[in-house]
N, C-alpha and C positions, 0 to 999 in steps of 0.2 A: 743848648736847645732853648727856642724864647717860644712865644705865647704866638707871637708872628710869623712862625715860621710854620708852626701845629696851624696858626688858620690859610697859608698860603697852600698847606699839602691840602687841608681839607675843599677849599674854592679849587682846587684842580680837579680832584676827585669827583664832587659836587657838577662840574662844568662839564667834564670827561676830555678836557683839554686844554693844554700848555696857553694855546692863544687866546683863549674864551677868556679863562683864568685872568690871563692877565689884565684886558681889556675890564674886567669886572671889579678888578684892584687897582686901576688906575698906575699900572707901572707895564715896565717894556720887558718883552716876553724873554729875550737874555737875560735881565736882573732875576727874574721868576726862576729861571729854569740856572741860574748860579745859586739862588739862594736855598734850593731844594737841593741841588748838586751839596753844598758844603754839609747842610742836614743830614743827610744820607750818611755821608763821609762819616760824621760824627758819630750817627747813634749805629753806625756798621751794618746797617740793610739796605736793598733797595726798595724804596717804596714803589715807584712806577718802571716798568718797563716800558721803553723807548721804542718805537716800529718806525717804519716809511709811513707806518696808517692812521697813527696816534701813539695815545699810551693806554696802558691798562695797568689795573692795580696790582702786585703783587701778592701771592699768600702774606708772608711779614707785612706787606704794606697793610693790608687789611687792619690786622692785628693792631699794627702801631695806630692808623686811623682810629682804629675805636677807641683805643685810650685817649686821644688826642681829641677826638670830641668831649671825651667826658670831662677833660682837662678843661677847655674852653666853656663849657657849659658852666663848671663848678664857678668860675670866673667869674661868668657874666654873672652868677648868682650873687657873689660876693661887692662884684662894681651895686649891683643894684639894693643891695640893704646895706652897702656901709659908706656909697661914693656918689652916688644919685642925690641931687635936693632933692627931687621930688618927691614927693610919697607913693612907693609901689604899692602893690596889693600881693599878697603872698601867692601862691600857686597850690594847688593842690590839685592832681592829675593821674586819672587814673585808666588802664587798661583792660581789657578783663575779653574774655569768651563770652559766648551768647548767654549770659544769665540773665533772668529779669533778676532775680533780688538781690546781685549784685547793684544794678540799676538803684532797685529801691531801696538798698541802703544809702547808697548815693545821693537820692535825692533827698533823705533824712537829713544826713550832715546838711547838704544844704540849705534845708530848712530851716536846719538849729542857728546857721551861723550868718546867714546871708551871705549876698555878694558885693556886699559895701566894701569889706576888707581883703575878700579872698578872690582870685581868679579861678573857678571849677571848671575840668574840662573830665569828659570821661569816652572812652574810646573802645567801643565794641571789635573787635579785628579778628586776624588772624592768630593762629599760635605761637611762627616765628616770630610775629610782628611784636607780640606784650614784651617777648621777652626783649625783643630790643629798644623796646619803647625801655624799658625800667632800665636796662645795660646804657642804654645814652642818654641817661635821666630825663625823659620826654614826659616819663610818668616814675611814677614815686613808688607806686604798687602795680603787680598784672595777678590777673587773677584767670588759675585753671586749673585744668584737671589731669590726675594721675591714676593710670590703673594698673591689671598684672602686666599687662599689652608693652606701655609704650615709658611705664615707671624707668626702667635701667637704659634706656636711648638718650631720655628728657633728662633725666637728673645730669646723666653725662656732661648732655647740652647746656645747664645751666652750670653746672662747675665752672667748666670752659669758659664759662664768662661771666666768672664771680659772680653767680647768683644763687641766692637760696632758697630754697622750696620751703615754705611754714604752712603746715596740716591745720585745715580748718573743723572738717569733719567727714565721716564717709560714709556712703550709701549704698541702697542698693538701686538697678538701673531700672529704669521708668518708660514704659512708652507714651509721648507724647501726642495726643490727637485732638479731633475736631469731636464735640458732643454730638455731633450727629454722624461720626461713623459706626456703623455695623458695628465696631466691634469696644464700642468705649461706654456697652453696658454691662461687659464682663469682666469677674475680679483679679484675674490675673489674663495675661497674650504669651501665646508662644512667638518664638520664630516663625514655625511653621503656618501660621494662622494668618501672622502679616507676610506672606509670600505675595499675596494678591494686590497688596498695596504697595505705593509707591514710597521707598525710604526718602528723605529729604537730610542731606550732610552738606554741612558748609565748607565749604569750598575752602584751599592753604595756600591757593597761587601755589608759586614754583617750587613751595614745600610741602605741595600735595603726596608726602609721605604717609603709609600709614602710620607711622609713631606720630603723626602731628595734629592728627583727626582729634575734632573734640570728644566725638561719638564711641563707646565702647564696641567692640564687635565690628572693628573700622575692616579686618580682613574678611568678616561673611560676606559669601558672594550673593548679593540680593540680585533677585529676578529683574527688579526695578529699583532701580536710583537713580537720583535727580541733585544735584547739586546747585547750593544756592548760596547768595554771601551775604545777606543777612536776613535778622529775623521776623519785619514784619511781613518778608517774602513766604517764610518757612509758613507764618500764620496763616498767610493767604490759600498758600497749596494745601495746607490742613482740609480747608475749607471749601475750595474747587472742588479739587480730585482727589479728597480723604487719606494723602497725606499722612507721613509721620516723622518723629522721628526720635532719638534715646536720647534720655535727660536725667537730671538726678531725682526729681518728683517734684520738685519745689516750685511751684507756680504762683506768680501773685494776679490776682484775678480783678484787682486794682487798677493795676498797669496793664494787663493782655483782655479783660473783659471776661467774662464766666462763662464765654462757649467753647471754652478748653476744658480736657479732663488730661489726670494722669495716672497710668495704670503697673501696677507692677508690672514685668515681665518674666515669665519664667527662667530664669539664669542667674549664674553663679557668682557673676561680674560684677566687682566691687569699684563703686568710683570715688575715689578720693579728691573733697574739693579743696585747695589750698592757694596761699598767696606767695607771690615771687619779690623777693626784693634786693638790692645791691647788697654781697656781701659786706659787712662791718660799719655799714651804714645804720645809723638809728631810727625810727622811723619818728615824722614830724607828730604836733599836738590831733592834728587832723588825721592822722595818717592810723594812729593810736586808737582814737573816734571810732575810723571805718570799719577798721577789723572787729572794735568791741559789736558794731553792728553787723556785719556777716555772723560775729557767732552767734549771733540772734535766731539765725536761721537753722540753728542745729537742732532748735527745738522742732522744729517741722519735719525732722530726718528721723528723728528716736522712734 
């Protein structure tokens, strides 16, 4: 099994087709579809099933693909700090659920270190998405949350593809609102009180599971929900039509501006914030940084 042959499966997979594929790798679609033939033979699965219509990937194809990116990835990391003259700039890249002080930790590092030497990217998304961003080393860390709910689904899910969950800190759960609703001059909200208002849940794509909601209480049936895919959307709706939605408490009034409030809410629901990263993997000098600065934020929880 060669290096060429992991990026010949993955250009098909990528293209959704024998002939793209090949037209994209500059070789003739028999050589392509011999060399993926012998592969196959070799490591004893099939990665693509064959039709009149195309191909599609295999459950084991899956499987093997994903290592096979992470193979290639690990690669090009290696061509690029020991085989390159030129001089790169390190990477540091991060994934995370709608946190602001995830953010502003982020934008701390980057303050401390600039971006003379480092490449910073950071990627607000979905659930399944961190975790695959960290599994095909897109990103280095994902950062989210676990509760009684969807703990024993997620942990499952992150086994499955060698990743580990590390405990930041936990809370209790927060309603998120506009200073000027009704009800974000009193010290604690029930359920029953925001019945009237519109919940605001970010949206999973096709893994609109409830284990995958960022939001605790993802199974209550609210009167009104709204779903939305990110968060200066969620701010907006706060603010139109009083809007809400559940968080840990932790608002930075920096980055979102102080016409937000956050109130407890009457319930038992504990959220546990934590970061994901490649089993057995170390994490970088930056990477070390970031987490020192999330636990910074535990002091706003206590």
């Amino acid at each position: 099994m060669t290096l060429q042959q992991m990026r010949y499966a993955i250009m098909i997979a990528d293209k959704g087709s024998m002939n793209e594929a090949a037209k994209s790798l500059f070789i003739s679609q028999p050589s392509l579809s011999g060399t993926i033939k012998e592969l196959e033979k070799e490591i004893g699965i099939s990665i693509f099933r064959r039709t009149n219509r195309g191909i599609t990937i295999t459950a084991e194809g899956k499987e093997f693909l994903s290592y096979a990116r992470q193979m290639i990835e690990q690669y090009r990391m290696m061509e690029e700090r020991y085989l390159d003259n030129k001089t790169t700039k390190k990477k540091f890249h991060v994934s995370t659920q709608h946190y602001t002080f995830a953010v502003n930790a982020f934008a701390t590092l980057v303050q401390k270190f600039g971006m003379d030497e480092y490449e910073f990217a950071i990627y607000e998304t979905r659930t399944h998405e961190i975790m695959d961003d960290v599994k095909n080393f897109r990103s280095e860390i994902g950062i989210l949350c676990l509760n009684d709910f969807n703990e024993k689904v997620l942990t499952k899910v992150l086994h499955e593809n060698d990743l580990e969950f590390h405990k930041l800190f936990s809370c209790n759960t927060y309603v998120y609102l506009s200073s000027s609703n009704p009800l974000a001059s009193q010290k604690v909200i029930t359920m029953k009180e925001l019945e009237d208002y519109p919940c605001l849940s970010f949206d999973q794509g096709e893994y609109n599971s409830f284990y995958f909601n960022e939001e605790v209480l993802s199974t209550y049936e609210y009167k009104k929900l709204i779903k939305v895919n990110d968060r200066a959307t969620i701010l907006n709706m706060m603010v139109a039509i009083n809007g809400y939605t559940l968080c840990s408490g932790i608002i930075c009034e920096e980055l979102n501006g102080s016409g937000f409030c956050a109130i407890p809410l009457a319930c038992d629901d504990i959220m546990t914030i934590g970061y994901v990263t490649r089993r057995g993997v170390t994490l970088s000098k930056l990477g070390n940084l970031y987490i020192e600065e999330l636990r910074k934020c535990q002091k706003d929880v206590l």
